[in-house]
C-alpha positions as CSV (number, residue, x, y, z in Angstrom):
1,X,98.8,70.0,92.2
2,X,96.9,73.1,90.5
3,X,96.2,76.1,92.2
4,X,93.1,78.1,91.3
5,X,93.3,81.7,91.1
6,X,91.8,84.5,90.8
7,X,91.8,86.6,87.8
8,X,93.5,90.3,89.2
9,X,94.4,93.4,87.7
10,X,97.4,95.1,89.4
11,X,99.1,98.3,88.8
12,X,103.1,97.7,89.0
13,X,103.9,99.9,92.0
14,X,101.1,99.3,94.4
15,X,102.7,98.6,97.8
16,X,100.6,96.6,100.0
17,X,100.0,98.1,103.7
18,X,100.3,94.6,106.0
19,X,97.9,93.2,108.6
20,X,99.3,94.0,112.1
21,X,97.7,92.8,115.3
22,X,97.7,95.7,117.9
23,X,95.8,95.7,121.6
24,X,93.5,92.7,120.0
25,X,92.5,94.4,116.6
26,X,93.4,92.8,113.6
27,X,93.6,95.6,111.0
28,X,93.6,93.3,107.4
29,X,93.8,95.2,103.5
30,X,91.4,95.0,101.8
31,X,91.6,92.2,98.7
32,X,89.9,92.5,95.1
33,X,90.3,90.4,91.5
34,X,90.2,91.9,88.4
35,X,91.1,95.8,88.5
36,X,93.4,96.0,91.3
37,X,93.1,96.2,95.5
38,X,92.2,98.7,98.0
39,X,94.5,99.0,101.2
40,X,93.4,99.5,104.7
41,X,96.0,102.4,106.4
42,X,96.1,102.7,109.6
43,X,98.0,105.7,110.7
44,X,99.5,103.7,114.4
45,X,101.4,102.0,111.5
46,X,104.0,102.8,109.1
47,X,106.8,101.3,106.7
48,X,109.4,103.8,105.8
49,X,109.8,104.7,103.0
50,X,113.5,103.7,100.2
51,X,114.8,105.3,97.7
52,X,115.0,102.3,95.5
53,X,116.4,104.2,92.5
54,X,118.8,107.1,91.5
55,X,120.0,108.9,88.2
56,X,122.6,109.4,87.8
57,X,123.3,106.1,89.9
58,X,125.8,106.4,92.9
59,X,129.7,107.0,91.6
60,X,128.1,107.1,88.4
61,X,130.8,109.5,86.3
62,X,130.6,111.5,82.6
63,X,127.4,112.8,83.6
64,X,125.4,115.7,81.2
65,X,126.4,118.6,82.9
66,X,122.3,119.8,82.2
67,X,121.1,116.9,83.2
68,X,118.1,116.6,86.5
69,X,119.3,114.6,89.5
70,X,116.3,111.8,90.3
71,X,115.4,109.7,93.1
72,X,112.5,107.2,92.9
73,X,110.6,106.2,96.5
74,X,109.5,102.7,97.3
75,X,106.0,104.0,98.0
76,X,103.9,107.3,97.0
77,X,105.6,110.6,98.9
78,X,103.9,113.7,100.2
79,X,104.9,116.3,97.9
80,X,104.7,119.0,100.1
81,X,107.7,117.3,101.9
82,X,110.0,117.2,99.2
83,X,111.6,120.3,98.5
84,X,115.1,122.4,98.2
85,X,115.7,121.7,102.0
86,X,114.8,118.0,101.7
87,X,116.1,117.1,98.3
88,X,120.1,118.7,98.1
89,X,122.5,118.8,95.6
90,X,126.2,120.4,96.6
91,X,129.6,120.9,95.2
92,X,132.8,120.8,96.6
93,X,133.5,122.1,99.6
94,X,129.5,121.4,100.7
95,X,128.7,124.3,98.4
96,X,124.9,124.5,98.1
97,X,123.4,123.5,94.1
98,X,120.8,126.3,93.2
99,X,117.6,124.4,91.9
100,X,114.1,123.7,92.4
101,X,112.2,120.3,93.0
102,X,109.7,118.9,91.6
103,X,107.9,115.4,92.3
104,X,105.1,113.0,90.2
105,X,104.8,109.3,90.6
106,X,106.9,108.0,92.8
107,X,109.8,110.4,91.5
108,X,111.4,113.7,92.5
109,X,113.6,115.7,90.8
110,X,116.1,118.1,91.7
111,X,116.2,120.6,88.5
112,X,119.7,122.8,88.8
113,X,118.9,126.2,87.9
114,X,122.0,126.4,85.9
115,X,124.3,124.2,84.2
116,X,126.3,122.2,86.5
117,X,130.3,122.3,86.2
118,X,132.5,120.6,84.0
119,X,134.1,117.8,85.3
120,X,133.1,118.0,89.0
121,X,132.2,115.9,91.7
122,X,128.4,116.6,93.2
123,X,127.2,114.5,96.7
124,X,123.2,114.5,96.3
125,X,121.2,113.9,99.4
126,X,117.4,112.8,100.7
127,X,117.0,114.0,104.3
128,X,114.6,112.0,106.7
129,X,112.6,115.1,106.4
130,X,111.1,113.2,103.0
131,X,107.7,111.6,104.0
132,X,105.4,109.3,102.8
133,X,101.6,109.7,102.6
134,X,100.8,108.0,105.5
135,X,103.4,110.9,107.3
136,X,106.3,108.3,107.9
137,X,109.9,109.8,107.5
138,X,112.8,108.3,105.1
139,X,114.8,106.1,108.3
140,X,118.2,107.8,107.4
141,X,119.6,110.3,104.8
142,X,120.0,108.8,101.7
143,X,123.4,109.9,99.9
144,X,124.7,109.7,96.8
145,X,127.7,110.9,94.8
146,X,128.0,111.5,91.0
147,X,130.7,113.0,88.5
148,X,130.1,115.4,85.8
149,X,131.6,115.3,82.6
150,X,132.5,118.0,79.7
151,X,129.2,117.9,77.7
152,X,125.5,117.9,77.5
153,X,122.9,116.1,76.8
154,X,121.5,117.1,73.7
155,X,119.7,113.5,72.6
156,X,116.2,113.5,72.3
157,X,114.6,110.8,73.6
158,X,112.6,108.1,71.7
159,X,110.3,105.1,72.1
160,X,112.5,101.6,72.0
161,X,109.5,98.8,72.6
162,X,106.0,98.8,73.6
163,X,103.7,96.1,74.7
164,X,101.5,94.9,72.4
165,X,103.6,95.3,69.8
166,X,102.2,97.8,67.1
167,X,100.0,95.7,64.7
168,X,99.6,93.0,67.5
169,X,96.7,91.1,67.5
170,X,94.7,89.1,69.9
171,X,95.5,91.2,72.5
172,X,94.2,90.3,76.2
173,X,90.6,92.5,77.0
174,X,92.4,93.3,80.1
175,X,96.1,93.8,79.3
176,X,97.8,97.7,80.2
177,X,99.4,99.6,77.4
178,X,103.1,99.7,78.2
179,X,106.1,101.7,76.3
180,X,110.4,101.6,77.1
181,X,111.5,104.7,76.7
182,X,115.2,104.7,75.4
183,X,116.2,106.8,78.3
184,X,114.9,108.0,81.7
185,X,112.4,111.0,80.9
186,X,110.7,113.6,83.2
187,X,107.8,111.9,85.0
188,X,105.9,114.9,85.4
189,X,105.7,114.7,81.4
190,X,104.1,111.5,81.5
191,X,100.3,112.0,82.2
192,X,97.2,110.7,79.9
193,X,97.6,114.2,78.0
194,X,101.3,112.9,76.7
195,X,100.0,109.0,76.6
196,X,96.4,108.4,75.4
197,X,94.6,105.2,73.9
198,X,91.7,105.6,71.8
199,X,89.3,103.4,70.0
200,X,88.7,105.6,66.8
201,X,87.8,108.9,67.8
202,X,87.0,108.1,71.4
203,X,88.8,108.7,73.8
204,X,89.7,105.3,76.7
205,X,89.6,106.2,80.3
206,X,92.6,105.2,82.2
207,X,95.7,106.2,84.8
208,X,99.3,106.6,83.7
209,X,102.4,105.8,85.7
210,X,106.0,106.1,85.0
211,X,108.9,104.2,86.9
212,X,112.2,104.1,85.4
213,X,112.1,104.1,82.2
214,X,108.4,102.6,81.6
215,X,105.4,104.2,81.1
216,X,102.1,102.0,81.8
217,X,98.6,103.1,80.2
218,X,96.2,101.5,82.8
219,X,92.4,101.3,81.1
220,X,89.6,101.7,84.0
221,X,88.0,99.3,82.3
222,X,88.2,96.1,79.8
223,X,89.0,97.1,76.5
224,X,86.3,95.9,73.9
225,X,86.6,92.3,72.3
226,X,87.9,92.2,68.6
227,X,88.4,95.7,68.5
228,X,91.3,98.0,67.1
229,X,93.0,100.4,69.3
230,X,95.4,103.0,68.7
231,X,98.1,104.5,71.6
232,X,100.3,107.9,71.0
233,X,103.1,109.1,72.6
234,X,103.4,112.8,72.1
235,X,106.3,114.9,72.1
236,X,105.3,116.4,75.3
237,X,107.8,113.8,76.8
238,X,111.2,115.5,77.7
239,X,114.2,113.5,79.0
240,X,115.9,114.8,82.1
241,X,117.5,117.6,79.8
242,X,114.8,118.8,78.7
243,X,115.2,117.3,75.4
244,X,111.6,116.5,74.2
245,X,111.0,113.4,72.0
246,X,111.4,114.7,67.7
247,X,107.6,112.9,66.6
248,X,104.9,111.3,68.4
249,X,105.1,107.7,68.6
250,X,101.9,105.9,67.4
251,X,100.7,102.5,67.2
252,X,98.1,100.2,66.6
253,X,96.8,96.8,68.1
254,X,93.8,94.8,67.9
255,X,92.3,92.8,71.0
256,X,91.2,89.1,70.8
257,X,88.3,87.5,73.2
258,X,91.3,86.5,76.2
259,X,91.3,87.8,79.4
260,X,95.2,87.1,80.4
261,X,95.6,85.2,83.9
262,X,97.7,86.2,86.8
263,X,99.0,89.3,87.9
264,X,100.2,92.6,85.4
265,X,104.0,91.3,84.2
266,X,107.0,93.2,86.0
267,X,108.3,95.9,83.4
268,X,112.0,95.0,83.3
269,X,112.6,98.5,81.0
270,X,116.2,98.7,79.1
271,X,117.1,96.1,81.5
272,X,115.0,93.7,79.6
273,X,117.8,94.2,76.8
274,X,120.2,92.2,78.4
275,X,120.5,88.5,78.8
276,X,122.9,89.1,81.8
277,X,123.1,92.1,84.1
278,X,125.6,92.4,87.3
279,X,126.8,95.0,89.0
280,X,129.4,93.2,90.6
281,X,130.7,91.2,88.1
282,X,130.4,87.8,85.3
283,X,132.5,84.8,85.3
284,X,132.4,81.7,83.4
285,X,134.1,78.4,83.3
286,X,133.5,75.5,81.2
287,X,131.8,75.8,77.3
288,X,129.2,78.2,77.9
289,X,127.1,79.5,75.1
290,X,125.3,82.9,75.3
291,X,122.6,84.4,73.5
292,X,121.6,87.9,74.1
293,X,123.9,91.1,75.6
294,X,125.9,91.2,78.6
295,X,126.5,93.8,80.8
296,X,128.5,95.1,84.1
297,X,128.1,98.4,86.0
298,X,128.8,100.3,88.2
299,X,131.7,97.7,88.0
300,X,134.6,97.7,85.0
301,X,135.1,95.6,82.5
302,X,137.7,93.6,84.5
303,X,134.9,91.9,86.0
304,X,134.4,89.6,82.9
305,X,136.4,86.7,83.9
306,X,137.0,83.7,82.1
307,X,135.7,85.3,78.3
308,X,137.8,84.3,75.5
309,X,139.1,86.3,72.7
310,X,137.5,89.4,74.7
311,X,138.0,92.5,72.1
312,X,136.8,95.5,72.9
313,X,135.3,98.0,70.5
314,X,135.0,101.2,71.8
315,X,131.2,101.3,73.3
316,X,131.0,97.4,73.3
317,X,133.3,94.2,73.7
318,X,132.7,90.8,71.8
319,X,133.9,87.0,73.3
320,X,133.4,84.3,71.9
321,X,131.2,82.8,74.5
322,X,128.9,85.5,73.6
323,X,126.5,86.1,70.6
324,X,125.6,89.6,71.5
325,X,127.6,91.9,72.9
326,X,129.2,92.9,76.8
327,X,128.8,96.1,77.7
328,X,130.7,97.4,80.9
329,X,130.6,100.9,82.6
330,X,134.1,101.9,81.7
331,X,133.5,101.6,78.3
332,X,132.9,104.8,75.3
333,X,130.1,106.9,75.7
334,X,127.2,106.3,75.9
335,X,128.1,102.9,77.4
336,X,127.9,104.2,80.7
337,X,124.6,105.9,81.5
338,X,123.4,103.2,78.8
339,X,123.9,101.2,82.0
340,X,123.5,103.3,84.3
341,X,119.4,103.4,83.3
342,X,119.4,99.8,83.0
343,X,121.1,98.8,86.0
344,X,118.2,101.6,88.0
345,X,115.5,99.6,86.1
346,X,116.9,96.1,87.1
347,X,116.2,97.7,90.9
348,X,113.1,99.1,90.2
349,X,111.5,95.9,88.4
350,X,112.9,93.8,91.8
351,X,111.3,96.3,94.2
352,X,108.3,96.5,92.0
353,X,108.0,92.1,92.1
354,X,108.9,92.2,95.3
355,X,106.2,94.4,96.5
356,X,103.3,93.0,94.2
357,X,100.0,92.4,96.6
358,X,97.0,89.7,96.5
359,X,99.2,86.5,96.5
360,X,96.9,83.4,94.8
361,X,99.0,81.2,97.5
362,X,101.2,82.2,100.5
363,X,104.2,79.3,101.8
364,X,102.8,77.0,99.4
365,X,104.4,74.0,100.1
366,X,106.3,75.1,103.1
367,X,108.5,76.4,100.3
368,X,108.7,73.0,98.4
369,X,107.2,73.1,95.2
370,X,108.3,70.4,93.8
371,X,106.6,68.3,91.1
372,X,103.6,70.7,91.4
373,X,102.0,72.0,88.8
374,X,101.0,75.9,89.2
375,X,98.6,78.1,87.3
376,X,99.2,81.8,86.6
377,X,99.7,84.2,90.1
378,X,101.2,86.0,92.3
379,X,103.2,83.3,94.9
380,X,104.8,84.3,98.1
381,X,107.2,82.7,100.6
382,X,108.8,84.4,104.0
383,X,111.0,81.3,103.3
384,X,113.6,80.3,100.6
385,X,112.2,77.6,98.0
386,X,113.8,74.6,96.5
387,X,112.8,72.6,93.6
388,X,114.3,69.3,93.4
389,X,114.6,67.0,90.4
390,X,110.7,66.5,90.0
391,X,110.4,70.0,88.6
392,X,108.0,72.2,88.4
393,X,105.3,72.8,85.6
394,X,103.7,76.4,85.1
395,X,100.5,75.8,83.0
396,X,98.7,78.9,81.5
397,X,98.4,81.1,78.2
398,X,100.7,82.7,76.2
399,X,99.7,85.7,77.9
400,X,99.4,84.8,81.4
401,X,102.1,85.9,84.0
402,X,103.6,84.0,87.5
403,X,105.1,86.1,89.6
404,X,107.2,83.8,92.4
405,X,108.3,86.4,95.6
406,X,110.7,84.3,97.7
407,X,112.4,86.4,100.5
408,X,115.4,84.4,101.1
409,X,117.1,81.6,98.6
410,X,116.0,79.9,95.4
411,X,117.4,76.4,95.0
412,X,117.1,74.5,92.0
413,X,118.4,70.8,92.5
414,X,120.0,69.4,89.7
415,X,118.3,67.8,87.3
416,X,115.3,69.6,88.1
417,X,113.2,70.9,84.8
418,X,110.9,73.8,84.6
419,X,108.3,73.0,82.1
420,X,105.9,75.1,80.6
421,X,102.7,73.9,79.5
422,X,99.7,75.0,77.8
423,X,101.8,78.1,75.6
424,X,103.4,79.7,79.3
425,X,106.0,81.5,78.0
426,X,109.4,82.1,79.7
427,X,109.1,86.1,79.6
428,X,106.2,86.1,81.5
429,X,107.6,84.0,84.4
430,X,109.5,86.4,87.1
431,X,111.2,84.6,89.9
432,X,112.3,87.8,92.6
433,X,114.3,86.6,94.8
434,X,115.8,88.2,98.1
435,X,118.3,85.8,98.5
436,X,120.7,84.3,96.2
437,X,119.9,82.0,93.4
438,X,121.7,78.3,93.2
439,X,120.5,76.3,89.0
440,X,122.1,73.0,90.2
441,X,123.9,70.8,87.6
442,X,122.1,70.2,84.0
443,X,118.9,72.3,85.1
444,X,116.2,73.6,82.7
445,X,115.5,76.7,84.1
446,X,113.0,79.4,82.5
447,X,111.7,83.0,83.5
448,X,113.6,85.9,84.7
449,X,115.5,86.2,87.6
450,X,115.4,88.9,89.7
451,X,118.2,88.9,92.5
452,X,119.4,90.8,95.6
453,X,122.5,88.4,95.6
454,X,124.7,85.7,93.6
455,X,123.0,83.8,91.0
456,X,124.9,80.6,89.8
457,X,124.4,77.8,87.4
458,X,126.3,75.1,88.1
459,X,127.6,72.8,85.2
460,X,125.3,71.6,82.5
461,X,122.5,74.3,83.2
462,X,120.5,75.9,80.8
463,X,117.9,79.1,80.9
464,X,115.7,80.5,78.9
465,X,115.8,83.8,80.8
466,X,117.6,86.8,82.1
467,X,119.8,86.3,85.5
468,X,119.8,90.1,86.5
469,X,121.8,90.1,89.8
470,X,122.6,93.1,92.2
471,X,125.8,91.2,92.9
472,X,127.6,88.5,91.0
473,X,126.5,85.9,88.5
474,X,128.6,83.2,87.6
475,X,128.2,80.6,85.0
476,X,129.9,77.0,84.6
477,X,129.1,75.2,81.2
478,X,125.7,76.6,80.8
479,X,123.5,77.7,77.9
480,X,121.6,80.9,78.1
481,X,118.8,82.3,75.7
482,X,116.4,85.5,76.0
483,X,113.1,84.3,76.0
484,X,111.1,84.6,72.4
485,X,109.5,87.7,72.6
């Protein structure tokens, strides 16, 4: 059965402030289509804020020695409570880091006034004196270690993809600007004086965010029909050196007549380059065959299993299971923060999913979706889903977007196929999924998977897709392809 939705406009890190009966008063958010939602607060009530994100990442090692420590919140902080006494970095022996902090976005960072040492071990912490707008306090400290290394970071950063394409045409009337950067950068650098759009000399209206390492161009309004566009990246932009980008990035797109369905897509960032991403570990049994780069972290490369004729080559290692290459975080420089930023992104793209608001349908199906056929959207469960052998077909555009929140498992029975219909395209299908993630025998699975646990395809399965796990994934006889771009 179809679902009819709503055509919405959704910023990537909106957090939606839940309906809470209290003493008889229902206190709802406010919903909205097409430019986004408001959100009722109410101050008796409050979520705590995470840090969902760190760089370095925890245990992380050969760090720049003149890099700035980051942590990215779940929600929008009050700046005024992030400081030098809420946001530490020390030594050993406890010994206090001089520095200064700065936050925009959803980001602070802790910027040493000098160098940090060579080689040295560094425990950074966010006290529960952090807040959130609303006033609520970080639940716990949130600690983190990191090791220095002998060098610094003298890269400048660059732009690696950006969406539309430059030259792209037919572009959505309603679609945001987006751009990868090819490592995390400075968020207070990010601003609509760094990343503009205009439509010849003229200047478009809209809000910038930055999360990870994605910055979104948000237009306040529809972009004109059959019109060309041009976006620049200046070299404003610094990485968390310092090191500012060497030219500004430009390019150019043209929009069609489309207004693309369904919610904004999740920004996967330089996760999005991998095919496979684990920080626990990939194994495989059986003839598997995949297409795309691999990678581990904070895990070593001793947890590929099962890879044959595994050679390693200094930053990367080839199998022959494998057209592309495995990366893990023991590997040459700059392997490791390579992975490092990609394994933060993979976090920040589930949290982002996972908090998207304005579902088109909530426990549809009493989490049985079998044999239904579903248009673009936001879907939500407080249940696990299963999908048995009758499929399930996603009918939309090429540039319409499902995004499927399902807080505990996903279960695919074997023999079920997902089929899309209509030009739905696998990349813009996001499955986030709190639980772990079960493709049973010779399943046709497509979209990316975004899981807090295990994801497994059992013999025969095949994906067009990325499995990005925050555990293990393991593979048995399966065929796995990125999704065409």
């Amino acid at each position: 059965m179809g679902i009819t939705m709503e055509v919405f406009k959704q910023y990537s890190n909106q957090i939606m402030w839940l309906g809470i009966l209290m003493f008889g008063i229902v206190v709802l958010g406010c919903g909205g289509g097409g430019g986004g939602s408001a959100s009722a607060i109410n101050s008796t009530v409050a979520v705590a804020p995470t840090v969902i994100s760190t760089n370095p990442g925890n245990t992380v090692t050969a760090v720049a020695r003149n890099q700035n420590i980051t942590a990215t919140f779940s929600t929008a902080m009050n700046a005024a409570t992030l400081t030098a006494s809420t946001f530490t970095v020390t030594g050993p022996g406890s010994t206090p880091v001089a520095g200064s902090v700065t936050y925009s976005g959803t980001t602070a960072s802790f910027n040493p006034t000098a160098d940090l040492a060579d080689s040295v071990l560094y425990t950074a912490t966010i006290t529960t004196g952090a807040k959130n707008v609303a006033g609520t306090a970080v639940a716990a400290n949130y600690v983190w270690t990191f090791t220095t290394g002998s060098i610094n970071d003298s890269t400048a950063p660059d732009v690696n993809s950006t969406n539309p394409d430059s030259n792209a045409t037919g572009v959505p009337i309603n679609q945001s600007i987006t751009a990868v950067f090819s490592e995390a950068v400075d968020s207070a650098t990010v601003n609509t004086t760094s990343f503009s759009l205009i439509e010849g000399i003229t200047p478009i209206a809209g809000v910038v965010t930055y999360s990870g390492t994605t910055a979104i161009f948000n237009p306040t309004n529809n972009l004109n029909t059959d019109t060309n566009y041009t976006a620049t990246i200046t070299t404003a932009v610094q990485d968390l050196a310092g090191n500012a980008m060497l030219v500004n990035k430009v390019w150019t797109f043209t929009t069609g007549t489309t207004i693309a369905n369904g919610p904004d897509p999740v920004s996967l960032g330089t996760a999005g380059n991998f095919v496979l991403l684990s920080k626990s570990g990939i194994s495989t049994t059986g003839v598997t065959s995949i297409t795309g780069d691999i990678g581990v972290s904070p895990i070593d490369a001793t947890a590929f299993t099962g890879f044959s004729n595994y050679a390693l080559s200094g930053t990367y290692a080839t199998a022959d299971q494998v057209t592309g290459k495995l990366y893990a975080a023991n590997f040459a420089a700059p392997t490791p923060a390579y992975l490092t930023t990609a394994i933060s992104d993979m976090e920040i793209a589930f949290t982002d999913a996972a908090g998207r608001t304005n579902p088109t349908a909530t426990e549809l199906g009493a989490g049985n979706i079998s044999g239904m056929i579903l248009a673009p959207g936001l879907y939500k469960w407080g249940t696990g889903v299963l999908i048995t052998g009758a499929g399930v077909t996603l009918s939309g555009g090429a540039n319409d977007v499902w995004i499927f929140q399902i807080a505990q498992d996903l279960t695919v029975s074997s023999g079920a196929i997902i089929t899309l219909a209509d030009g739905a395209m696998a990349k813009n299908v996001f499955w986030q999924v709190s639980g772990q993630t079960a493709l049973g025998t010779t399943v046709q699975f497509k979209g990316n998977i975004l899981s807090q646990t295990l994801i497994s395809l059992n013999t025969g399965a095949t994906l067009e897709g990325r499995t990005l796990a925050q555990t293990a994934v393991t593979l048995n006889a399966n065929t796995i392809i990125l999704p065409t771009p």
